[in-house]
C-alpha positions in Angstrom: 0.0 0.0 0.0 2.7 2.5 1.1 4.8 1.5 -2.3 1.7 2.0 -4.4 0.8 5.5 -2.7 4.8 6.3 -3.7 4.4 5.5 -6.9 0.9 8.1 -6.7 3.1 10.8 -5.2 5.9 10.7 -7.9 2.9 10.4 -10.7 1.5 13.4 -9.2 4.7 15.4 -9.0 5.9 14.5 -12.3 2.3 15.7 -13.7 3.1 19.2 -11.8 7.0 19.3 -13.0 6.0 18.7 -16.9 2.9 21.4 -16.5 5.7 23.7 -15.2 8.3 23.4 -18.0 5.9 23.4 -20.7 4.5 26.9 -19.2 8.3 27.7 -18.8 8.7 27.1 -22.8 5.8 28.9 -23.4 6.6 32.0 -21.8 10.1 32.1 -23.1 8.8 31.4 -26.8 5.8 33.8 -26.4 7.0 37.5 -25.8 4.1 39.1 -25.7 0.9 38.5 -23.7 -1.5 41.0 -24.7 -5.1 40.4 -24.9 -6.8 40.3 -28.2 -8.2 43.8 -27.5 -6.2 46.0 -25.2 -8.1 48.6 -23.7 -6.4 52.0 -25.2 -7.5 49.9 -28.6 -11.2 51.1 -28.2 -10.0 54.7 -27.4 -8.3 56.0 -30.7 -8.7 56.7 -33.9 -7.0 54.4 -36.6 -4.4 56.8 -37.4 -3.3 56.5 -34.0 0.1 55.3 -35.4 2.4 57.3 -36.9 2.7 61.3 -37.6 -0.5 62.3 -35.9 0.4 61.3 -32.3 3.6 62.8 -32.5 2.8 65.6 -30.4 1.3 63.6 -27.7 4.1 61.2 -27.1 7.2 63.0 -27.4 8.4 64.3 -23.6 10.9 66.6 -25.5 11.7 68.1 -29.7 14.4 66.5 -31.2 17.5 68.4 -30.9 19.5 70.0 -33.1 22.2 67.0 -32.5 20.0 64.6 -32.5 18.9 65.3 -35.6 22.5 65.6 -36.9 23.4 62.1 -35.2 20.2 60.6 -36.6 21.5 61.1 -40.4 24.7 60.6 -40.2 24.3 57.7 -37.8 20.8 55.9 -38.9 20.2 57.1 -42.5 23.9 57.0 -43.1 24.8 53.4 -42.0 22.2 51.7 -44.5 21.1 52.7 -48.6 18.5 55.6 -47.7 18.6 59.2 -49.0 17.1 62.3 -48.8 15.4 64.9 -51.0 17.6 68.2 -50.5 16.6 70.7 -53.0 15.2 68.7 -55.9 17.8 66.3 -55.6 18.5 62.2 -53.8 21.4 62.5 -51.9 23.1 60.2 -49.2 23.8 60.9 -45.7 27.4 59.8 -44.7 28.3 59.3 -41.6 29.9 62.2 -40.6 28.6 65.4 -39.3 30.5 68.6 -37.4 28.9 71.7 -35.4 29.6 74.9 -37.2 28.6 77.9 -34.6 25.3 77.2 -32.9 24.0 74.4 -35.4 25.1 71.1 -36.8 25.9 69.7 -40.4 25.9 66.5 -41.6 28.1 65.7 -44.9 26.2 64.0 -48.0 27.1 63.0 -51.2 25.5 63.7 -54.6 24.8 61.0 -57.5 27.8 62.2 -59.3 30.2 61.9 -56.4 30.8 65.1 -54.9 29.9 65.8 -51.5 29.0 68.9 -49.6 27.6 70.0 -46.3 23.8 69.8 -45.0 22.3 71.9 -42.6 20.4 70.5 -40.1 18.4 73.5 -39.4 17.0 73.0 -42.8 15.4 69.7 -41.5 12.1 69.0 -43.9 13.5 67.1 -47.2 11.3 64.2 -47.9 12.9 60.9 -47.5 13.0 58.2 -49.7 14.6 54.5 -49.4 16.0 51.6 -51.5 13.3 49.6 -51.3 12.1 46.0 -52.0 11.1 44.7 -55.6 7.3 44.0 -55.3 7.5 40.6 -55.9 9.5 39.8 -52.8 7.3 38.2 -50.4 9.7 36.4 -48.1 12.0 38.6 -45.9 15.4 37.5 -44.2 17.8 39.2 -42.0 19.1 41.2 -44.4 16.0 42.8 -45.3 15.8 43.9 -41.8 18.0 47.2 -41.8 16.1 48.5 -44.7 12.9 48.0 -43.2 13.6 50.2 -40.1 14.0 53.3 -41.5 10.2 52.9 -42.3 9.2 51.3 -39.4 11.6 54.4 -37.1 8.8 56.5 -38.9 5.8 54.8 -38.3 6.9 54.5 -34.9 8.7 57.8 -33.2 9.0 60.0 -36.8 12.9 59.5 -35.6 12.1 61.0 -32.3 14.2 59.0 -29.6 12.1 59.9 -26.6 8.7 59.2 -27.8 6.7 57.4 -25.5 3.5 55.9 -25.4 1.2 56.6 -22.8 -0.7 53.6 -23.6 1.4 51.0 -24.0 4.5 52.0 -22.7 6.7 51.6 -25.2 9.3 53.9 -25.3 12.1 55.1 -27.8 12.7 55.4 -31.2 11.7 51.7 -32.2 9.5 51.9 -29.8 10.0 49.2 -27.5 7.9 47.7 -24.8 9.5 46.6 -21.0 8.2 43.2 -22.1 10.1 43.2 -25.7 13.1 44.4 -23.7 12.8 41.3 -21.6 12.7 39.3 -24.8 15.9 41.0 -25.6 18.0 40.2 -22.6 17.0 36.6 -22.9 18.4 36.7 -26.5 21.2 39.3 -25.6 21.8 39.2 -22.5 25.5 40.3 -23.4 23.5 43.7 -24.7 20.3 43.6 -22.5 20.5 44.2 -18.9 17.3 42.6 -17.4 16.2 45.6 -15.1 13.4 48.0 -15.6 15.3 51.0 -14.3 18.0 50.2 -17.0 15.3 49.9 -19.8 13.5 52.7 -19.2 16.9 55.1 -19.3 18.9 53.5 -22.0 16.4 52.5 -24.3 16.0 56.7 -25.0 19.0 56.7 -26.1 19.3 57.0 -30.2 21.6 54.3 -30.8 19.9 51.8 -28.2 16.7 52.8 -29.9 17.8 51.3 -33.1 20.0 49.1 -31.7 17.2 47.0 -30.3 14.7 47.8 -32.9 16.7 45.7 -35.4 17.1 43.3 -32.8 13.8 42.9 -31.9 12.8 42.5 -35.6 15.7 39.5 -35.9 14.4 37.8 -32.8 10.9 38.0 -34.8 12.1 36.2 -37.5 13.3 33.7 -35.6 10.4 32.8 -33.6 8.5 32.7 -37.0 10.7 30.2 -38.5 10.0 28.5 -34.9 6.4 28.3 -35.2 6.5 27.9 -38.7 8.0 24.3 -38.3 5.6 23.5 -35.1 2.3 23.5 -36.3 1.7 27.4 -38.1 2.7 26.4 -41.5 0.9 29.6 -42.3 3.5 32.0 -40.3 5.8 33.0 -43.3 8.6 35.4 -43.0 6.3 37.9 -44.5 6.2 41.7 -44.0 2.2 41.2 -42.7 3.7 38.8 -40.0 7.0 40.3 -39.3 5.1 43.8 -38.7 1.9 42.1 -37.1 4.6 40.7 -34.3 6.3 43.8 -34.0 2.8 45.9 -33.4 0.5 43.7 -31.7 2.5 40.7 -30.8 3.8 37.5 -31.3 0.9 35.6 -29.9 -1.8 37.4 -31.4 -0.6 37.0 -34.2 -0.3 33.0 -33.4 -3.9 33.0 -31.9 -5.5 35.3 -34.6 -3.8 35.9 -37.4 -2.6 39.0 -39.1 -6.0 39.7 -41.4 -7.5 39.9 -37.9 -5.5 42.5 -36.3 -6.6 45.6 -34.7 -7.6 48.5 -37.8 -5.1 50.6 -35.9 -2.0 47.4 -36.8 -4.1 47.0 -40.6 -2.9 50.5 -41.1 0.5 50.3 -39.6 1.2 47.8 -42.2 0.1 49.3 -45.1 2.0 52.9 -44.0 5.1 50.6 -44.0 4.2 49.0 -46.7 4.2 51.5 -48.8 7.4 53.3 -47.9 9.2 49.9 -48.1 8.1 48.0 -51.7 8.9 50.1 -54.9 4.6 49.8 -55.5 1.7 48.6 -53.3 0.2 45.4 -53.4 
């Protein structure tokens, strides 16, 4: 009798311990646990994303600097230009204070370079983008789509912040993405709220962990792609779905079921990114 109530004991206990590590998995696989409608949803407008908050989020204007840093050091590190006077040049990464304001060096199609003026911040800005026909994204896709996504997001602001969410910064990153990236990075990440909340402000952190965030994406979508969501292609709809509303949503629902306010993030994106829409 005692052997057989043993026996009970360790069933029981091994019952608990494999609920536990399958919970476990699927909290480190899942980084996001919103609900299918989060409350702020059902209090905005669908051009909630984007230019039209701007002035709601941002704690502070960009500076002077900032914007200096941001295209020499954003724009300037992947194949993006700018409008400047009726014609596409390239930031490089390079830029020098000259009396009170700040001017970043570009170069011209035919070569020759010359000196910007930050205070003349307003060009339009345009990117190398994707052939139409290109479905399936990889990691090196990635740094061309943040440009677009920095705009949807913060409009290159590094201190936006959501008062809805939470998110924070110029990719605009959640304390629960952040998690995601210390488990990934922990050699980049500190774990620790405090230390998420100052340094993910900062402009390079801010894209720093936006492209990492969009590579950890990809990886759980190859992931679930091979355990039962056949359906969860590397495709900008599911990359951007994950990135906006979250990984398990997106699982549970499906990206033609997302939120209006996510429908139009995509297109937004979508249309900055692909040389035509679809």
């Amino acid at each position: 009798m005692a052997k057989k109530k043993r026996v009970l004991i360790l069933l029981g206990l091994g019952g608990f311990f494999l609920t536990v590590f399958k919970s476990g998995l699927s909290a480190y696989f899942l980084p996001y646990k919103e609900p299918y409608k989060m409350p702020w949803q059902e209090q905005v407008s669908p051009s909630y994303f984007g230019y039209q908050i701007n002035g709601n989020i941002f704690e502070n204007s960009i500076t002077a600097l900032e914007k200096a840093q941001i295209l020499s050091n954003i724009l300037g590190v992947i194949e993006s230009y700018i409008i400047y006077k009726g014609e596409k040049v390239k930031p490089l990464k390079e830029y020098r204070k000259v009396n009170n304001h700040y001017e970043v060096k570009m170069r011209r199609a035919n070569g020759t370079e010359f000196w910007y003026k930050v205070k003349d911040w307003g060009g339009n800005f345009s990117f190398i983008q994707l052939p139409p026909q290109q479905d399936i994204l990889t990691e090196k896709d990635m740094p061309l789509l943040l440009v677009p996504l920095i705009i949807a997001e913060s409009s290159f602001n590094p201190r936006a912040i959501n008062p809805h969410s939470g998110a924070r910064g110029l990719t605009q990153i959640t304390w629960i993405a952040w998690q995601d990236l210390a488990r990934w990075y922990p050699h980049k990440y500190k774990n620790d709220k405090a230390t998420y909340e100052k340094e993910i402000l900062e402009l390079d952190k801010g894209r720093e962990a936006g492209l990492d965030y969009l590579n950890i994406i990809l990886n759980y979508l190859r992931y679930y792609q091979t355990h039962g969501y056949p359906t969860l292609e590397l495709t900008l709809e599911n990359i951007l779905t994950a990135y906006n509303w979250g990984i398990s949503n997106l699982i549970r629902y499906g990206w033609k079921n997302a939120p209006q306010e996510t429908q139009e993030y995509i297109k937004r994106i979508r249309a900055m990114l692909y040389s035509s829409s679809k």
